[in-house]
C-alpha positions in Angstrom: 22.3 33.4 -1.6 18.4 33.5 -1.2 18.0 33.7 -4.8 19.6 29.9 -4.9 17.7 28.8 -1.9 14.5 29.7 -4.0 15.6 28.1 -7.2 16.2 24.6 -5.5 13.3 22.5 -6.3 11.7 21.2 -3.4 11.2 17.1 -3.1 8.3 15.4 -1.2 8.4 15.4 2.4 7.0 12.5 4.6 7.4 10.9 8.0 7.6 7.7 8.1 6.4 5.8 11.2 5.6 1.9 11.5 1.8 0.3 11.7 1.6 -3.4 12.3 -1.9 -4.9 10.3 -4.6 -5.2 12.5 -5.2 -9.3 13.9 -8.2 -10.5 12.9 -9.4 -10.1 16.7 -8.8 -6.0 16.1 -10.1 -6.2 13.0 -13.4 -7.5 13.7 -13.3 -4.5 16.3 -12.8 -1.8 14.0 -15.2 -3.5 11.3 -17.5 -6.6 11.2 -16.8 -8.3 7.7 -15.8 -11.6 7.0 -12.8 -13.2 7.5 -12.6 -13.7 3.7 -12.9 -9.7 4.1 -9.8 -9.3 5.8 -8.0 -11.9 3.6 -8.9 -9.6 0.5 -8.6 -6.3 2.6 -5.4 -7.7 4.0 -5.9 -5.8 7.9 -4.5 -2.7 7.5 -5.8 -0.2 9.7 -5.9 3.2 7.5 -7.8 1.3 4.9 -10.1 -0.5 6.9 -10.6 2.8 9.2 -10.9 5.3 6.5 -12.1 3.1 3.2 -9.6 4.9 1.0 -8.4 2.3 -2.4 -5.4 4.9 -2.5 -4.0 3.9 0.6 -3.8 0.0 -0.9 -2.5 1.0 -3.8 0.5 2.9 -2.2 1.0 0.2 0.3 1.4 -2.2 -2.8 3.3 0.2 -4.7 5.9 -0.2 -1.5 6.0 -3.4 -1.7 7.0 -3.9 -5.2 9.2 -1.1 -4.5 10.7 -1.9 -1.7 10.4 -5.8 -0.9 10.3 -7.8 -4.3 11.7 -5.6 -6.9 15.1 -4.4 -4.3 15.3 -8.1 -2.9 15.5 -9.7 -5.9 17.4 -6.8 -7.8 14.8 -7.5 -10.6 15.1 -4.8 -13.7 11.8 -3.5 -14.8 9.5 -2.6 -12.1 6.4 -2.2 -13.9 6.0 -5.6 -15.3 5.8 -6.5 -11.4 3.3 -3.2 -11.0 1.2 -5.0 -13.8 1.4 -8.2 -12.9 0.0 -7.5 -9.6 -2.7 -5.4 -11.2 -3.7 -8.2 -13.2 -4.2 -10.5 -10.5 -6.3 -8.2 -8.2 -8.3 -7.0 -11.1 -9.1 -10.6 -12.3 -10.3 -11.6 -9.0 -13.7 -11.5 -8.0 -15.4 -9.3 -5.6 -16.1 -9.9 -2.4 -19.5 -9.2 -0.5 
């Protein structure tokens, strides 16, 4: 029996919990940018607390994921993952 428990592979674990973006009143709290700033950066507070591109990249991965590719029961996934790479990458950088 324990030999079968340890031959299971193990799958990620998370918790999932809900965080609203921050309003451009909290924002300007947390960091003093521009308002074109928090257009690009988009509000959300782990990225604007802790800086970290990986954080927007998951967030956007989820949303293909979870809102555009699952809504509208689209088939290939990626060509949405590069499309939205495409556009963020052609756009130009912020000060």
């Amino acid at each position: 029996m324990l030999a079968d428990l340890l031959s299971i592979k193990l799958t990620g674990r998370h918790l999932t919990y809900e965080l609203f973006q921050f309003s451009y009143a909290e924002y300007l709290k947390a960091s003093a940018p521009s308002f074109e700033s928090y257009l690009n950066e988009g509000g959300f507070p782990e990225y604007v607390l802790l800086g970290s591109t990986q954080i927007l990249q998951e967030l956007l991965s989820d949303i293909i994921a979870r809102d555009i590719v699952t809504r509208y029961n689209l088939r290939d996934p990626a060509t949405i993952k590069q499309m939205a790479d495409i556009k963020r990458l052609s756009r130009k950088p912020h000060k």
